[in-house]
N, C-alpha and C positions, 0 to 999 in steps of 0.2 A: 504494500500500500504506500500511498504517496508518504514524502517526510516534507512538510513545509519547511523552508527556513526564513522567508519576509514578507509581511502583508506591505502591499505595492501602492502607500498611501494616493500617491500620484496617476493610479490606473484611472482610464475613462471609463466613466459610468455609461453600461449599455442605453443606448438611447430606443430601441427598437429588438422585435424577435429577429429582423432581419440581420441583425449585426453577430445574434448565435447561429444564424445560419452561417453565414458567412465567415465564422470562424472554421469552422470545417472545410470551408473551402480554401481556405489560406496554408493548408497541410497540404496542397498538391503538390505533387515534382514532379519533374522527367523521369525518365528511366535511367539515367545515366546519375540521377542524386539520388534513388532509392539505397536503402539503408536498413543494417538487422540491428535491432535491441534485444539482448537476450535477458531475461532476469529470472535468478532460480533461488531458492531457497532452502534452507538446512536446519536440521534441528541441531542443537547444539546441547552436551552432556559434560557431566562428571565424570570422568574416566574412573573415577576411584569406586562410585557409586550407582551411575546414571541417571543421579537426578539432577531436572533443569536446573539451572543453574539462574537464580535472579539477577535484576540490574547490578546490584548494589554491595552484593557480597563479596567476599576476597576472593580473587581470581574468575569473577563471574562476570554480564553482558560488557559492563562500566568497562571493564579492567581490557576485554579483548577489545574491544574500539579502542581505548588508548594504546595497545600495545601493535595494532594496525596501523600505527602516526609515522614508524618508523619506517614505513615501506613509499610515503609523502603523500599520503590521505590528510586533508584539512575534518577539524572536527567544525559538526555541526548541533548546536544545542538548542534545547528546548527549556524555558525557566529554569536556564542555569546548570542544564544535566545535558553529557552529553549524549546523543539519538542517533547521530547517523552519520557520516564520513562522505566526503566530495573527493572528487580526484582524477587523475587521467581516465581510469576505465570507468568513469560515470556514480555510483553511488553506492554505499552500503547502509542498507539501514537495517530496522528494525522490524520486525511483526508483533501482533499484541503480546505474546507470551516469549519472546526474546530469539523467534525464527530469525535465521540472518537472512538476510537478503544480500545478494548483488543485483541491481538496475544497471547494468551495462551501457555502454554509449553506442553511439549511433554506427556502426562498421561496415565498414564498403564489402566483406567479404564473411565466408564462413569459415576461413583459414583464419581471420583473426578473432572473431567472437571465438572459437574457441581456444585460441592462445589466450585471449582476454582470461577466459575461465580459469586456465591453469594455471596462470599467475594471480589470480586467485585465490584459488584453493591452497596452492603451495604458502600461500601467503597466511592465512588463516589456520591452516594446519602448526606450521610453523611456531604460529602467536598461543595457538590450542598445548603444542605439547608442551613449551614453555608456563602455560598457566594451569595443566593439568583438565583441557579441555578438550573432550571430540568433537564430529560431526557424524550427522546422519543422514544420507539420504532415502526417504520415503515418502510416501506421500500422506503418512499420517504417524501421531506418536502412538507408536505400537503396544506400548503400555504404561501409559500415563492418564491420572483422572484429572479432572479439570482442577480441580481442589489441588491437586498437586503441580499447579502453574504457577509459576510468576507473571504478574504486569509489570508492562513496561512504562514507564513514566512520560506516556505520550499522549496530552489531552484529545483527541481525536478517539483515542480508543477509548476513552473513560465513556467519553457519548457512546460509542457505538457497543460496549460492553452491557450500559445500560438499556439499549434501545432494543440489541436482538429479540432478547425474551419474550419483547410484546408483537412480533411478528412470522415469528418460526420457533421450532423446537431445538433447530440443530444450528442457529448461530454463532454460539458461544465454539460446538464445534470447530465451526468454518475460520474462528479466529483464532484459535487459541491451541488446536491440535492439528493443522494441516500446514503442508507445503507443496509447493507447483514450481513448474516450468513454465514460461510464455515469454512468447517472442513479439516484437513490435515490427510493424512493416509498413510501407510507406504505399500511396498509391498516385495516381495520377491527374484523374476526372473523377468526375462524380460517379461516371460510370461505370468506372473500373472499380474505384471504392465499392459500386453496390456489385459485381459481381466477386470483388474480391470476398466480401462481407459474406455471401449465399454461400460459396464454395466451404469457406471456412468455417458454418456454423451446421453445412449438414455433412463437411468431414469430420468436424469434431469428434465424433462417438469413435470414428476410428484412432484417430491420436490419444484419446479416452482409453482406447483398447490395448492400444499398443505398449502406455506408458502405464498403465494401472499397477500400482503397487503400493498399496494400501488396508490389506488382508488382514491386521490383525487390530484391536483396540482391546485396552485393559488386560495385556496376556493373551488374549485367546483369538480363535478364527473368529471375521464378524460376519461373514457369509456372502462379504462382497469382493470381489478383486480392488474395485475402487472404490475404497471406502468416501472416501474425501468429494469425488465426482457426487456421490448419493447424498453428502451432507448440502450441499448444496440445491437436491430436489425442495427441501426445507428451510431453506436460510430466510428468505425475506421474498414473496412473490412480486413485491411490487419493483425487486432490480434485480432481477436472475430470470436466466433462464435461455429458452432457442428465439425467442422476438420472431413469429411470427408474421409481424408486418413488413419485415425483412425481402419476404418472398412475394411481396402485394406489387403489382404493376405500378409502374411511377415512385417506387421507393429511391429516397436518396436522401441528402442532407435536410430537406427541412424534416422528412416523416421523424428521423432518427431526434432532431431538436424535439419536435414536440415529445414526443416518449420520455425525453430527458425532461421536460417542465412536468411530465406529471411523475416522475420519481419525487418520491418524498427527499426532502433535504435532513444532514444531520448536522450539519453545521456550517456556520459563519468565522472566517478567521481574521481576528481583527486585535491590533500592536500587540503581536505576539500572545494574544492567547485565543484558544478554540470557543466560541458560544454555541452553546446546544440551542439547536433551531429541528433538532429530529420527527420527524412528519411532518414538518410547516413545509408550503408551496413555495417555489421558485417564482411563479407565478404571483404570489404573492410579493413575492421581494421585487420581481420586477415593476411591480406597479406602488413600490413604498410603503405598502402594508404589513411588510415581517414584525410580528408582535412585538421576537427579540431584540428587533432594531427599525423602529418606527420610525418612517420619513424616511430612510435610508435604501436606494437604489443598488442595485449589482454593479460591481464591474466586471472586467473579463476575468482576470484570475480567480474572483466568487466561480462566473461560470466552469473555469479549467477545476476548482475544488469540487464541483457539482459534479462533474463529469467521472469525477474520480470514486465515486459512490456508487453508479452502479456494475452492477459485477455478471452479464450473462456472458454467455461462451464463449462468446465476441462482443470484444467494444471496441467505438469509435471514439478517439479523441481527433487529433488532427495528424493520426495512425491510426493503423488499425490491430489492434489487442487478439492473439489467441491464447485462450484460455482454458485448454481441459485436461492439460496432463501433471500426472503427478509429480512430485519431484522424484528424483534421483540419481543415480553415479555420474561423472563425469562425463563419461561416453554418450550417455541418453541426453545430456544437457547440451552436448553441440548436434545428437539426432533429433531434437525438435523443431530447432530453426532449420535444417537443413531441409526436413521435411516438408515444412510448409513454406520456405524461399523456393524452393523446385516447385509447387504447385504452384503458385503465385506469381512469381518472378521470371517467365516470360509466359507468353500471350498463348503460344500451341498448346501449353502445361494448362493453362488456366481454363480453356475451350472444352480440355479434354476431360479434366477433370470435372465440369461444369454436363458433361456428358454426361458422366458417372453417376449423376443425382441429381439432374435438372425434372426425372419425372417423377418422385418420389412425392408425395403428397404431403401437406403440415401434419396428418396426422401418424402416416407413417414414419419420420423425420423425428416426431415425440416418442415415437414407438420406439424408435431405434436410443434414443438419448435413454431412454428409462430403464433398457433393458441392458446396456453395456455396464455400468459399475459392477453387476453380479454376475456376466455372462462370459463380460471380454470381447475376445474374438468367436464366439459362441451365439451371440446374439444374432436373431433373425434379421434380415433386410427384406426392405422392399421386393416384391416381387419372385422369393424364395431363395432356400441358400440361408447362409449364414455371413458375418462381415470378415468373418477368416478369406471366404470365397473373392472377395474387391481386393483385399490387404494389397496384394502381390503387384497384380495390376496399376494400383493406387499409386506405391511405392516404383513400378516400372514408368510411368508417367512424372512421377517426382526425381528421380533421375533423368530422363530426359532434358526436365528443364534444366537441373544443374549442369547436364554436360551444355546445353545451347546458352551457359552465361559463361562457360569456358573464363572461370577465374581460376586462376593455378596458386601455388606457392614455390618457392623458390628448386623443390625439387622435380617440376613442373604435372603433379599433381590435380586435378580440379575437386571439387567440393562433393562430387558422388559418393567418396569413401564414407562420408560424415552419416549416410547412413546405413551403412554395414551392422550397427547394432539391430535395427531395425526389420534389416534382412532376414539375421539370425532367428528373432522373434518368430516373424512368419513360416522361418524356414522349420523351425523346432513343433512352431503349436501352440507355446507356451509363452504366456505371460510374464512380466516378473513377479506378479503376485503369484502366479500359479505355482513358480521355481520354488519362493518363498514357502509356501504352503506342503509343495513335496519334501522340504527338509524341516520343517515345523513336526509335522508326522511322521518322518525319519530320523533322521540323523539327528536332530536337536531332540527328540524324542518329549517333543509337548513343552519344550524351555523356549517361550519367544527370547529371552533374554540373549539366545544364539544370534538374534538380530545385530545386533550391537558390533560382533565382529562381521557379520557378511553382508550388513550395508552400510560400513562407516568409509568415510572420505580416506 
């Protein structure tokens, strides 16, 4: 989630909806400035013990952000505590319960986001064994209660810690015990936007599929591959989900504005602290009516903060957000963007792939989203078959693209390898939740705590 660092006293207040449209159109580019944003996420433990580890303790969240200064990350603070780090490769912050994140910067290639990565991880790692810290990659804390979380000292979450409850059952979930992969991508037109937008919300269940690895909570099996993906059937209806109007003829930037003014807002950020505004209108605020701040109109950055609240499978800012896989190893963290920059990132991949699921109906599109967290690659599609039966195909078309954008690295290599884990997946059958799950009833012999060593960084 987003980490503010300055409310932009001097921003122009929106004078018209025209002007939220047309911030989305101010995110076009050529094809020659498109650009991947990778951002992944990790649990972070005790080696001594495996428990999270709070902001504020000795050797805990505090201590590895400051111990990341020395790699030339600038710290960024929030009422005086430090939250989140700035730097060459783009951002590290925080999740409600002390998830790290990397927000990666904007990279002309997939040979560099994942060098980004690894100078990453190496990096963190590094700071971890030093402070007696690991990492985890999954896409859910495999046995952790909520009770047994720390918060993070970030007003944004305090709103949103309190607000989940009164909108879903599985909020607190979605904040507090999960981690993802997602990549950021750029687009062109409006049009490209809305076909990039349909491609990537009715592939999702397959990226869903592919990355799922999320099989266990509180110790035991939870009966889903992706746990994390089904937390979100429950988080909040009014900003989750596949947006159906996505797929409605004439969709483009203004359909997607309005759907943003009826998301409920959680807050206003104003000299450096959050105001809870959680289910007040935008609409309201646009017209001077916000209760919490009467007579006072939006500016754009209100808007960019609006925009950062809702969470369906795909979102637009002025990119476009994919959003369905779990987190995990470093391999699957450069096969995500590799995946969907090949479908996306030239025009024959995008056609083709638009083939694959241009006749599939809204309701079989939901059919397919609901049934992936517990099925995998197992789940039904459209028209019979299972989504294992596209995978191959999928993945043959996403190569494609990567070899027709023919970027190399220096041992003239292009970007196709980046999804060899991918391959594997399909090639085997199996999931990594599935992997997980065969050695939970093997070899770990019912000890999820085996997790620990076969998915730490």
């Amino acid at each position: 989630m987003s980490t503010k660092t300055v409310s932009n006293s001097n921003a122009a207040v929106i004078g018209s909806r025209d002007e939220l449209i047309a911030h989305f159109a101010g995110g076009e580019k050529p094809a020659d400035r498109w650009r991947i944003g990778t951002e992944h996420e990790k649990f972070v433990y005790a080696t001594a013990d495996h428990h999270a580890p709070s902001w504020d303790e000795p050797g805990g969240i505090r201590a590895l952000l400051l111990e990341l200064q020395q790699h030339g990350w600038k710290p960024i603070e929030e009422g005086g505590k430090i939250i989140a780090l700035s730097g060459a490769d783009g951002s590290v912050s925080l999740e409600p319960a002390g998830q790290f994140e990397l927000s990666g910067a904007p990279l002309d290639n997939l040979h560099q986001t994942c060098a980004e990565t690894g100078r990453h991880l190496q990096q963190v790692k590094a700071a971890g064994e030093r402070l007696g810290v690991g990492f985890l990659g999954l896409g859910m804390w495999p046995d952790k209660r909520r009770d047994e979380l720390p918060i993070m000292p970030k007003g944004r979450y305090a709103i949103m810690l309190r607000h989940m409850p009164r909108v879903g059952t599985m909020g607190l979930d979605m904040m507090l015990r999960t981690c993802t992969i997602q990549v950021n991508l750029d687009y062109a037109s409006e049009a490209d936007m809305a076909q990039k937008f349909r491609v990537g919300l009715a592939l999702q269940p397959l990226a869903t599929a592919l990355f799922a690895n999320s099989p266990f909570t509180e110790g035991k099996p939870n009966g889903f591959l992706s746990y994390r993906s089904h937390i979100w059937s429950d988080t909040d209806p009014a900003r989750t989900g596949m947006l159906p109007f996505v797929f409605e003829d004439g969709f483009g930037y203004e359909r997607y504005a309005d759907y943003m003014l009826d998301v409920p807002m959680y807050f206003v950020y104003r000299d450096g602290r959050y105001i809870d505004a959680a289910g007040l209108s935008f609409r309201d605020f646009m017209k001077g009516e916000l209760s919490v701040l009467p007579g006072e109109r939006p500016t754009i950055d209100d808007w960019n903060d609006h925009l950062s609240t809702a969470f369906p499978e795909v979102r637009l800012k002025t990119f476009l957000e994919m959003r369905g896989a779990d987190g995990g190893p470093w391999g699957r963290i450069c096969a995500l963007p590799a995946f969907w920059v090949g479908l996306l990132y030239d025009q024959r991949a995008l056609d083709a792939a638009w083939d694959v699921v241009k006749g599939w109906t809204l309701d079989e599109r939901q059919a397919l989203r609901d049934a992936v967290p517990k099925l995998g690659l197992s789940a039904p599609i459209p028209g019979g078959g299972q989504l294992r039966d596209i995978a191959g195909a999928v993945l043959d078309i996403a190569h494609a693209g990567l070899a027709a954008r023919a970027r190399t690295n220096g041992a003239g290599d292009d970007e196709t390898g980046f999804l060899d884990p991918l391959r594997e997946i399909v090639r085997s059958g199996k999931v990594p939740a599935e992997v997980l799950l065969e050695r939970y009833h093997g070899a770990w012999n019912g000890d999820v705590s085996k997790v620990y060593d076969e998915a730490r960084f």
